[in-house]
C-alpha positions in Angstrom: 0.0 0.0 0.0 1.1 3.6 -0.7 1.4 6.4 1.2 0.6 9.6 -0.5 2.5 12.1 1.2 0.7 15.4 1.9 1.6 18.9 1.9 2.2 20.8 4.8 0.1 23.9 5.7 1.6 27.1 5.4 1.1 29.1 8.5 1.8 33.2 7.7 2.5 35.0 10.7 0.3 38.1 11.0 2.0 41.3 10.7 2.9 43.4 13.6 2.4 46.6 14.1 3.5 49.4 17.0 0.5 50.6 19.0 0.4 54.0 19.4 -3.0 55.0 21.6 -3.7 52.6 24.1 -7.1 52.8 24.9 -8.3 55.1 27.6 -10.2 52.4 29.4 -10.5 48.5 28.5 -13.6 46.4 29.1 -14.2 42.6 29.2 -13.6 39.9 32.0 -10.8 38.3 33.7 -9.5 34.8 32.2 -6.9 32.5 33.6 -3.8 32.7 32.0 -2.7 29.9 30.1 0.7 28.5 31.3 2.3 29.5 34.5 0.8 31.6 37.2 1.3 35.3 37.3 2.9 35.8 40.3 1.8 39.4 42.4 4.6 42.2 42.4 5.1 41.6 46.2 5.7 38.0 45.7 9.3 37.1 45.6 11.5 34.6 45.9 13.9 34.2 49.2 16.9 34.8 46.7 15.6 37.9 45.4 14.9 39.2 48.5 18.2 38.3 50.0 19.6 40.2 46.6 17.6 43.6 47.0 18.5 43.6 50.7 21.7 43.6 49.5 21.9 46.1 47.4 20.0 48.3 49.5 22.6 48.3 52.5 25.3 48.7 49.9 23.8 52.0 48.6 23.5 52.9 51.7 26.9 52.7 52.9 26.0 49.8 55.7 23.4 52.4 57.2 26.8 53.7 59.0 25.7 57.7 57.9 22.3 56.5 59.2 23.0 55.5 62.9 25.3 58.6 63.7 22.0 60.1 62.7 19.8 58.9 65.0 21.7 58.9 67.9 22.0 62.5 67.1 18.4 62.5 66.9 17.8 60.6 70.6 20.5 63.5 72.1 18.3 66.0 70.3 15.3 64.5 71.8 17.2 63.8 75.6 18.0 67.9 75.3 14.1 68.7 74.2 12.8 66.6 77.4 15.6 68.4 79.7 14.2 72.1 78.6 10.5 71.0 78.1 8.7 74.0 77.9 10.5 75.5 80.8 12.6 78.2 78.7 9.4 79.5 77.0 7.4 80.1 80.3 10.4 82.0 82.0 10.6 84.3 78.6 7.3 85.0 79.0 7.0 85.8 82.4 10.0 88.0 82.4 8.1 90.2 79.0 5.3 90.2 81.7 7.3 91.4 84.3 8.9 93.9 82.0 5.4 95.1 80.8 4.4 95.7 84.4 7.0 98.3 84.9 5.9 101.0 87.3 3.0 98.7 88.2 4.0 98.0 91.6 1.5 95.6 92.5 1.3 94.0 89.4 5.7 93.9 88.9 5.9 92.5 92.6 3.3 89.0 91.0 5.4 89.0 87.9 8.6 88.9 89.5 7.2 86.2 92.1 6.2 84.5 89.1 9.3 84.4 86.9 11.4 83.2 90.6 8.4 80.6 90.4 9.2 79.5 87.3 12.7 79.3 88.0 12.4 77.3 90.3 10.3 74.6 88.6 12.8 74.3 85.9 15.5 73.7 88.5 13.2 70.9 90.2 12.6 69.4 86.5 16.0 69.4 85.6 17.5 67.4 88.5 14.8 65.2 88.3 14.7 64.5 84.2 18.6 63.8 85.0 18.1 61.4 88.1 16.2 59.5 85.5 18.8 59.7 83.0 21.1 58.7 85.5 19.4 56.1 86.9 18.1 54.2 83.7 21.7 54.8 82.1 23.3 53.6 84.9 20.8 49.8 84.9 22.0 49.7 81.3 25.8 50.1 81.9 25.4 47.3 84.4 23.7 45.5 82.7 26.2 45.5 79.4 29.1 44.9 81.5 27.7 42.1 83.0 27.2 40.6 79.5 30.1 41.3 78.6 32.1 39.7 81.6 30.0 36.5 81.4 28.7 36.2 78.4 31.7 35.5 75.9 31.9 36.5 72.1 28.6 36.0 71.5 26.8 38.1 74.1 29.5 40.7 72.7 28.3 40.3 69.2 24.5 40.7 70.3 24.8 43.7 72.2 26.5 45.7 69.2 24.4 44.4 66.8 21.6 45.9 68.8 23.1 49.1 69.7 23.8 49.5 65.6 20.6 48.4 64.7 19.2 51.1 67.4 21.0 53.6 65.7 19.6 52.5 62.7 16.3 52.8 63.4 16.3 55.7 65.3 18.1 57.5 61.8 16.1 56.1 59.3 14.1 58.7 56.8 11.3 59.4 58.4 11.8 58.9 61.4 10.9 61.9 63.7 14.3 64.0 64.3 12.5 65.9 67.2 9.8 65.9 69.4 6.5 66.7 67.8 7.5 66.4 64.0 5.5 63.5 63.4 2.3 65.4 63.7 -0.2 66.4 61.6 -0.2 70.0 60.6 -3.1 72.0 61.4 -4.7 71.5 57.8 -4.3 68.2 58.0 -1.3 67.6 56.2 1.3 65.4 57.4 4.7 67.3 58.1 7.7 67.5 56.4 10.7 65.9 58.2 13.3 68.6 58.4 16.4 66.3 57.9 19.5 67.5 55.9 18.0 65.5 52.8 15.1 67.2 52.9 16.4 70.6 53.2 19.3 69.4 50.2 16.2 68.4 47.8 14.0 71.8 48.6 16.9 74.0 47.9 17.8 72.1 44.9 14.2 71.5 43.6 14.7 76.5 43.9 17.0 76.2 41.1 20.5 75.9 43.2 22.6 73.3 42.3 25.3 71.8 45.1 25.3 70.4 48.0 24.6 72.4 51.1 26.3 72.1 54.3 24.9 71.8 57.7 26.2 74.5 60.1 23.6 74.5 62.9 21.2 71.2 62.9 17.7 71.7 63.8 16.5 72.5 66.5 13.0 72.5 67.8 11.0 74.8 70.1 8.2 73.5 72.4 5.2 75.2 69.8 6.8 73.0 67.2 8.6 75.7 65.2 12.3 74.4 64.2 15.2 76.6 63.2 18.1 75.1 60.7 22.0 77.1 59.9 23.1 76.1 57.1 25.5 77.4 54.2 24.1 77.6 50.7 25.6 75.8 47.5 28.7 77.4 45.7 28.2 81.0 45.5 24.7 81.1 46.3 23.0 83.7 48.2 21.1 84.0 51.5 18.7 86.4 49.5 18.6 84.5 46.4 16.8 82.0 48.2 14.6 84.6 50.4 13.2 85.4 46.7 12.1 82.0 46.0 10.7 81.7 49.8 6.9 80.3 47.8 8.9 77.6 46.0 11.0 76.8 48.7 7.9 76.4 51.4 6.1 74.3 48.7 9.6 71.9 48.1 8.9 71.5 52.1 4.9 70.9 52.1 4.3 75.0 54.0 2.3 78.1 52.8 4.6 81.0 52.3 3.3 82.0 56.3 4.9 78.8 57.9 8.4 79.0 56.4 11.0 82.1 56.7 14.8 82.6 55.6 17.2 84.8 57.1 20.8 85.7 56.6 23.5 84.7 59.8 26.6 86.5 59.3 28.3 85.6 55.8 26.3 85.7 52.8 25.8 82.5 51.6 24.6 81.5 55.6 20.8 80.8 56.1 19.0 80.6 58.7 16.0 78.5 57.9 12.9 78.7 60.1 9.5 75.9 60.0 6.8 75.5 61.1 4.3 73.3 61.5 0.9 75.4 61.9 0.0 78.6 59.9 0.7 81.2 62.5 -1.5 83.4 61.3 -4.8 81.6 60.8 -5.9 82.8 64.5 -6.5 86.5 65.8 -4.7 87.9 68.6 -5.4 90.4 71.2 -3.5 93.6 71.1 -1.1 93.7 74.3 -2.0 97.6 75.0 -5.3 96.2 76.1 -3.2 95.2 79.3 -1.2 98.2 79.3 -2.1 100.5 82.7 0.7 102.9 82.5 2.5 105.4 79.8 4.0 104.1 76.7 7.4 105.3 75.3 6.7 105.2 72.1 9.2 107.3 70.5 12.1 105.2 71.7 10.7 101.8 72.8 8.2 101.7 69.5 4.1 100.4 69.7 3.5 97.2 69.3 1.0 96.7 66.3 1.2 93.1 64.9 3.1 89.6 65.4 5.3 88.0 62.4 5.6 84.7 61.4 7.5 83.5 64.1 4.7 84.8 67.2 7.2 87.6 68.0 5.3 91.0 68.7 6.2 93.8 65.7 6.9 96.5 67.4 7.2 100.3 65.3 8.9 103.2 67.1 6.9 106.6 66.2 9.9 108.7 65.3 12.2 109.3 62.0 9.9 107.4 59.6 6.0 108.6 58.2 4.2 105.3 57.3 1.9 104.5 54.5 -0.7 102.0 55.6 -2.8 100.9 52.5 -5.3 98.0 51.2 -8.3 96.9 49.4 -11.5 97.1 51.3 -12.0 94.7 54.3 -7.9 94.1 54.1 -8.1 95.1 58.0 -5.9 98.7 57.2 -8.4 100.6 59.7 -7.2 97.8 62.5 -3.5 98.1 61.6 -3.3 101.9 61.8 -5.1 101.8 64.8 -2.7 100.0 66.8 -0.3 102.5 65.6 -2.8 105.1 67.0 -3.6 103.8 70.2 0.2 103.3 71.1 0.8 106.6 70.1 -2.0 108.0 72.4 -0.5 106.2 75.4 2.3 108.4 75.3 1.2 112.3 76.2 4.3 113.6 74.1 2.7 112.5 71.1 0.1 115.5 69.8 -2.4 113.4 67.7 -4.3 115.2 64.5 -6.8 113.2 62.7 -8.3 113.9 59.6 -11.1 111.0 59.1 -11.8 109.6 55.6 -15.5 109.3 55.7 -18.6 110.9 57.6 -18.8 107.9 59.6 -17.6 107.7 63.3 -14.8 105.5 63.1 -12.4 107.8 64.9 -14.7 109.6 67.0 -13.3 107.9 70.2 -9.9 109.7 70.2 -12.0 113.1 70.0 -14.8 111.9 72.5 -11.8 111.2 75.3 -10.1 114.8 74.6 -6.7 112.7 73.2 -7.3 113.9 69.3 -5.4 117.6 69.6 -7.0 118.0 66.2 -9.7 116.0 64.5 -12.3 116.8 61.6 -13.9 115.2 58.7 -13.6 115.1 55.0 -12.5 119.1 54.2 -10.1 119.8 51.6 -9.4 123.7 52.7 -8.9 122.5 55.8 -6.5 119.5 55.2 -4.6 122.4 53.5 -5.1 125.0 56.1 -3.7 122.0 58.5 -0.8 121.2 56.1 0.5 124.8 56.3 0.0 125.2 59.8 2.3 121.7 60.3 4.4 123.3 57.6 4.9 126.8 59.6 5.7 124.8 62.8 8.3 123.3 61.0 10.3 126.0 60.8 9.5 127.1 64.3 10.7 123.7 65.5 13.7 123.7 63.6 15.2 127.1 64.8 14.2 125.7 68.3 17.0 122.9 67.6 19.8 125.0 66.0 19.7 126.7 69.5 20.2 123.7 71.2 22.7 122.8 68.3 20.5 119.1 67.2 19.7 118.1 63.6 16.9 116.5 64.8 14.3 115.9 67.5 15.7 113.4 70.4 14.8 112.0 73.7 15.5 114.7 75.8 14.4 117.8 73.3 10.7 116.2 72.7 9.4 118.8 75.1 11.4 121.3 73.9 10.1 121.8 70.6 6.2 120.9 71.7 6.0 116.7 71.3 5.9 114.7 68.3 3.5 115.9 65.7 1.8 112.5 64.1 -1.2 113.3 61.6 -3.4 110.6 60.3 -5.1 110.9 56.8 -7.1 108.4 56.7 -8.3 107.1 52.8 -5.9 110.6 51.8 -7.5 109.9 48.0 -9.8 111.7 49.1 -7.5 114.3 48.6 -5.2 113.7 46.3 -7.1 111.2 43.4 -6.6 113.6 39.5 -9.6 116.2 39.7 -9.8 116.2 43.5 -10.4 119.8 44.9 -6.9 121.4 45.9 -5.4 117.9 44.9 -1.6 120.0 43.7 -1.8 121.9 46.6 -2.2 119.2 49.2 -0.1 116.8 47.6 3.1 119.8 47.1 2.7 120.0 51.3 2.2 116.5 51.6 5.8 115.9 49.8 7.6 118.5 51.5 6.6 117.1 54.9 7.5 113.8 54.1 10.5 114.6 52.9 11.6 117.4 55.4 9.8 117.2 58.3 10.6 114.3 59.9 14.2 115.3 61.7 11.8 118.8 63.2 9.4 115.8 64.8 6.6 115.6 62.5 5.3 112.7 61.1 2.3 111.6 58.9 0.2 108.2 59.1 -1.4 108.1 55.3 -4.0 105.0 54.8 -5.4 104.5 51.8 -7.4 101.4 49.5 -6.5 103.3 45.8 -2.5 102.2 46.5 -2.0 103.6 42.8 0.9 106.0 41.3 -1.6 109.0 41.1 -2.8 108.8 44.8 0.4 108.3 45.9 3.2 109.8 43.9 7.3 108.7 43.8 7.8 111.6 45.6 6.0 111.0 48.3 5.7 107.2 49.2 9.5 107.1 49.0 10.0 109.4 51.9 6.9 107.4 53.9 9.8 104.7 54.8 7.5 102.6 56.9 5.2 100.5 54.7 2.3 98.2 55.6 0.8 96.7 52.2 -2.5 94.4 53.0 -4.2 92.5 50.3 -4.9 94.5 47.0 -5.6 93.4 43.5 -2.1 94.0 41.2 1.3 93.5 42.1 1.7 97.4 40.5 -0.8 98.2 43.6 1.5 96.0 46.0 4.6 97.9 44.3 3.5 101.0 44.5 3.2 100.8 48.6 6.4 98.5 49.1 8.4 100.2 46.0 9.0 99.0 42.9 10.4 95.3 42.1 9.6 94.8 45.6 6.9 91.9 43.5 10.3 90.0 41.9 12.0 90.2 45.6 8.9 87.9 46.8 7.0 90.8 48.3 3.9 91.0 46.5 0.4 91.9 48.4 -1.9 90.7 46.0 -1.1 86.8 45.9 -2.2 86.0 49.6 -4.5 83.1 48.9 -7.4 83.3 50.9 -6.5 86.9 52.0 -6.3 87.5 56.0 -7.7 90.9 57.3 -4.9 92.7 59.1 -2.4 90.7 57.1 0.2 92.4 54.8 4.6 92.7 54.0 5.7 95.3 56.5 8.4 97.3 55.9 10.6 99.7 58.0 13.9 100.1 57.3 15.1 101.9 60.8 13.5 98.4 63.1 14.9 96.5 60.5 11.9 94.2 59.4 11.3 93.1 56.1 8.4 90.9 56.6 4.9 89.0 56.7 3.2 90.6 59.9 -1.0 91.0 60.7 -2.2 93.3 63.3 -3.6 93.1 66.5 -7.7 92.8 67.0 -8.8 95.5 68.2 -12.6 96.4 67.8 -14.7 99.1 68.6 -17.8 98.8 66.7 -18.5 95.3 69.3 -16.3 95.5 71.9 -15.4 99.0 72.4 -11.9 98.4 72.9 -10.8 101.6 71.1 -13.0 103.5 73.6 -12.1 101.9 77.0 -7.9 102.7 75.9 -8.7 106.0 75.0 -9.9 106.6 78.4 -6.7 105.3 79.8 -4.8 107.8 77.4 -6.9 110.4 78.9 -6.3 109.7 82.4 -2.5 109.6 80.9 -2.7 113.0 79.2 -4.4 114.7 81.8 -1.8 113.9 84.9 0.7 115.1 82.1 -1.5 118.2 81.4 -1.4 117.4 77.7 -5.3 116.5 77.4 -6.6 118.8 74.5 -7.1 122.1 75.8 -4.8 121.9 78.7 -1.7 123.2 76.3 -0.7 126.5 74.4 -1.9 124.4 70.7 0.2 126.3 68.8 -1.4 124.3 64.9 -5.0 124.7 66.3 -4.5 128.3 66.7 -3.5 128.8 63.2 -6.2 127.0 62.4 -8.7 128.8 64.3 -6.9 132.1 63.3 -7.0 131.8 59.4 -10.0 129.8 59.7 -12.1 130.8 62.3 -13.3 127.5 63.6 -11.8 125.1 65.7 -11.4 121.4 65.3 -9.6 121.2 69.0 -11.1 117.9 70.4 -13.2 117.3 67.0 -14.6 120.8 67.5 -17.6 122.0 70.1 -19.6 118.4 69.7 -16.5 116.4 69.8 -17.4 114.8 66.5 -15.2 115.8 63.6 -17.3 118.6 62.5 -15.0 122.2 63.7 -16.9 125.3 65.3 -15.8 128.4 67.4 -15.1 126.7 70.7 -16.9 128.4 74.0 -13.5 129.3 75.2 -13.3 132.3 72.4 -16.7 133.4 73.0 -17.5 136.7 75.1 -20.2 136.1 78.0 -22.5 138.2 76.2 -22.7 135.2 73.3 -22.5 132.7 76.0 -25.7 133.8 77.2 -27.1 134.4 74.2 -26.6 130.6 73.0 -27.5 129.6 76.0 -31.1 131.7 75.6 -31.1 129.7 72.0 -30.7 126.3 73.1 -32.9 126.9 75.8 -35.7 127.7 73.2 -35.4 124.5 71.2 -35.3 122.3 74.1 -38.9 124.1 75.0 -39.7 123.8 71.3 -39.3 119.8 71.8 -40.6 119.7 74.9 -44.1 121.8 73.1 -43.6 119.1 70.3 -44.0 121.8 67.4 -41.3 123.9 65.8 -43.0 127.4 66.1 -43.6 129.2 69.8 -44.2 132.2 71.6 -42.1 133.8 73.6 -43.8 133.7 77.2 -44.3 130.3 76.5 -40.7 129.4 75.4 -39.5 132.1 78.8 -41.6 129.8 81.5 -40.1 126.5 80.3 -36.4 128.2 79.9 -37.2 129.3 83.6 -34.5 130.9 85.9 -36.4 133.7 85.8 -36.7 134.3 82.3 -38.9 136.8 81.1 -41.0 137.5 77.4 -38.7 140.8 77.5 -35.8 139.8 78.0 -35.8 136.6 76.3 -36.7 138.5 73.2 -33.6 141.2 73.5 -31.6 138.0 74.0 -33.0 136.9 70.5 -32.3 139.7 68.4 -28.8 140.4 69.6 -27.9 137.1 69.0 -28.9 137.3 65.4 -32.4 135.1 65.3 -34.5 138.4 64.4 -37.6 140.0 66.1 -41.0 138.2 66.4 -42.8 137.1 63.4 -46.2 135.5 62.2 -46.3 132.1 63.1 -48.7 129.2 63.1 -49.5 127.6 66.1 -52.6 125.2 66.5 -55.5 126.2 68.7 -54.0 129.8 68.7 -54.1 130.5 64.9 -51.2 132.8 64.1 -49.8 134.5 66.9 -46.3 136.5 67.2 -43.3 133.9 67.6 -40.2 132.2 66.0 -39.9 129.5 64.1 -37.3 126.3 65.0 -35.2 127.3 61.6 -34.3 131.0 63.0 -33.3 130.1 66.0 -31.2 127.1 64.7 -29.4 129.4 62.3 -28.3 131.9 65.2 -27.1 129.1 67.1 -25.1 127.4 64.4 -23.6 130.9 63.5 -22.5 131.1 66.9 -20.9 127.9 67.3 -19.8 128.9 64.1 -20.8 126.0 62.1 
């Protein structure tokens, strides 16, 4: 039998092509794989375990880097433990004590306090160290014994587990102080700040190099942690202080929680953490607990906190401040602290000029602390500007006889206090168009720029921070700087100066935006820096009110209350002007008048006869009466004669037809006239 033989069947392979676009998504169901089972990622054998342990201690030098690390880090921790939060409570105490100066009651707690405190740590210490002592001392024992009985082997155990202790203790991630394990308080976890760390953040900025440790970190008891270190190559302190938003988001902070300083050489950084936005949380102002003077041309007013908690603190002398914002930044509240200070300290003679009609600084006039105080005038800003202006010279002819360029401690009195005026929202005054806007803004400049040494200084606050409001010429002499959240880094420039924007300083990127919150800048205190101002409140609370009263009390023991001193400004004022805003005028409310000191007794009595006859035109609940009936209610034995000589010499006019129900018209006056001769008077 044959066999045929048969042609094989050709099998073509299919072509193959690259896949370019995977598909997004793929749908169907799981099938079981034909051959050998797929083995999980985590599933390994014992040799390729041993072989990635392997070549993980290798790169890692044996861990040897690692273990000097983390006994480092358990020293760190032993030191934290020692000082607990003993250091802090002693610091604060003594500010306390410090703040209760001339306070004798209140000094004698404070001091008892900070010996207190002193005392604790002393108790803590020896006992934290007993501990030490005691537990260090069971394991010495104990390792010697070991040692001396144990052989080779016991040796061998007891280094293995002091290296592997080290080990752990210095492995990444592993908390380098107390506390930095934590969540932050946006519930984050925190950034280890470990030398790798702080390597990667200042390389991820742009700086290639290795830094190198100088000062390792060190942690306070609120969780804050300071690092010294020296920058790569030739790198810069401030090259890195202008990339302080990438450099806070290399670490996992807002801008707020991380800060950079220089120590000593260029290229050295201080490098400051922390762990909880320190400015998420209002704080009190600290002149709410202040009972006695303030100095605040040399010792300064405390008006905000920074970054790091500490109190910013702005003397009132050499420097005229610009305070400026959008609406709700918190400006009012900033400048207010700075007002409040300054009223605590009777050298200070504080002028306001108020922004709007409203009565947000009518509690500095109500308390007799406001030497001058009106509302929106333009002829009067100016009148005021000229006056200032005028004094200047007086003031400086008063120091070239006592041979000074400028107004010191001890010649304050001499040339009549510190001058501070505060413009509030000055675009009132100085926006393109604005009546006598070249006038005001010509004496505005000149003060800035010449006034200062002579004592006079100038608080301007303003939500249009723009070129035209505030001109070159003048913002540059106003050296102190508060910029709160606006819309435009131009806006945040033209407060700060310009490229202040490109040097990380720019107002309108705080994301949300904090009332009170703004870069502060004054060159003579030397702070360059985030800072928001102290709560105070007056529309709720009444704070502003119940310090004003304090500064009264102040003022008047050091005969400085308005109208207790020769005024030399309000006299101009009330001599080219003929009104007086002395105290916010006759009402005490911003709106100036002829005060009753410069009336005769003559139109004493006579505005005394007027006011008499509109409280008896209230009191007849109509605003038209007669004589005899407006005489009995005045009283004091008043007559229809007398009252109606009184009348006419005062300027209201003889009788006249008026209306009065159930008598038909009758011989009287109406409300209106004697309103008039009353307001001319008071000359308002």
């Amino acid at each position: 039998m044959s066999t045929a033989t048969h042609p094989q069947p050709t099998v073509e392979r299919p072509a193959l092509s690259i896949v370019k676009d995977a598909p997004e998504t793929v749908e169907g169901t799981v099938v079981e794989h034909h051959g050998k089972p797929v083995r999980p990622a985590w599933v390994e054998s014992q040799a390729a375990r041993l072989a990635r342990a392997k070549q993980h201690a290798l790169g890692n030098r044996l861990y040897v880097p690692q273990a000097g690390r983390g006994y480092a880090n358990l020293a760190r921790r032993w030191v934290d433990g020692l000082h607990d939060d003993y250091p802090q409570m002693i610091r604060s105490a003594r500010a306390a004590l410090k703040e209760a100066e001339g306070d004798v009651s209140e000094e004698s707690k404070q001091k008892s306090t900070v010996l207190e405190r002193r005392a604790d740590y002393r108790r803590h210490k020896l006992i934290y160290s007993g501990k030490t002592a005691a537990w260090g001392t069971a394991t010495a024992v104990g390792a010697t014994v070991g040692v001396a009985t144990g052989g080779l082997w016991v040796d061998l155990a007891l280094a293995v587990a002091g290296y592997v202790t080290g080990v752990w203790q210095g492995r990444p991630g592993a908390r380098t102080v107390l506390g930095a394990s934590q969540s932050t308080a946006i519930g984050e976890p925190t950034v280890d700040l470990d030398d790798e760390t702080i390597q990667k953040a200042v390389n991820e900025c742009g700086f290639r190099g290795s830094i190198r440790i100088v000062q390792p970190t060190e942690t306070s008891p609120d969780g804050s942690s300071v690092t010294v270190f020296d920058m790569p190559g030739a790198s810069t302190a401030a090259e890195l202080k202008k990339k302080l938003a990438s450099l806070a988001a290399a670490l996992g902070r807002d801008v707020s929680m991380v800060d950079v300083t220089k120590v000593g050489a260029e290229g050295r950084v201080s490098l400051w953490m922390s762990d909880v936005p320190p400015f998420d949380a209002p704080r009190p102002s600290p002149l709410l607990e202040l009972r006695g003077p303030l100095d605040a041309f040399d010792g300064g007013v405390p008006v905000a906190w920074d970054k790091r908690g500490q109190s910013v603190v702005l003397p009132i002398n050499n420097s005229s401040f610009v305070i400026a914002g959008g609406t709700r930044s918190g400006k009012g509240v900033g400048a207010s602290n700075l007002l409040v200070g300054a009223a605590m300290d009777p050298r200070i003679n504080v002028r306001i000029v108020a922004g709007k009609e409203n009565g947000e600084w009518n509690a500095y006039a109500t308390a007799g602390v406001a030497s001058t105080y009106f509302k929106p005038n333009p002829e009067r800003l100016l009148a005021l500007l000229k006056a200032l202006l005028a004094d200047k010279n007086r003031r400086e002819r008063t120091l070239d006889g006592l041979s000074k360029s400028k107004v010191t401690t001890d010649t304050i009195d001499k040339v009549g206090g510190i001058e501070l005026l505060v413009i509030d929202e000055v675009a009132t005054y100085t926006r393109p168009n604005k009546l006598l806007r070249d006038e005001i803004l010509e004496a505005l400049i000149e003060l800035a720029a010449a006034a200062a040494g002579a004592g006079i200084l100038m608080v301007l606050i303003t939500q249009y921070p723009e070129v035209d409001v505030l001109p070159a010429a003048l913002a540059m002499n106003c050296t102190t700087r508060w910029a709160m959240k606006v819309e435009t880094a131009t806006q945040s420039n033209a407060i700060l100066g310009g490229g202040a924007s490109g040097m990380g300083r720019d107002s309108s990127k705080f994301d949300p935006p904090i009332p009170g919150l703004g870069w502060l800048v004054n060159g003579f205190a030397g702070i360059t820096d985030l800072a928001r101002s102290f709560d105070l409140d007056e529309d709720k609370r009444g704070e502003i009110s119940e310090l004003m009263l304090r500064a009264a009390k102040l003022r008047d023991k050091a005969g400085r209350l308005a109208g207790q001193w020769d005024d030399p400004i309000e006299r101009m004022l009330a001599k080219g002007t003929g009104l007086s805003s002395l105290a916010g005028g006759p009402e005490r409310n911003g709106y100036p008048g002829r005060m009753l000191s410069a009336l005769s007794p003559e139109q004493r009595m006579q505005l005394d006869a007027l006011r008499g006859c509109l409280v008896a035109m209230d009191d007849l609940g109509r605003d038209a009466a007669q004589l005899g009936e407006m005489a009995a209610l005045i009283g004091g034995g008043m007559t229809s004669s007398r009252l109606g000589e009184v009348l006419r010499a005062a300027g209201a006019g003889g009788v006249s037809k008026v209306v009065i129900e159930g008598a038909g018209r009758v011989n009287g006056y109406q409300r209106a006239d004697i309103k008039d001769a009353m307001d001319l008077l008071e000359g308002n």
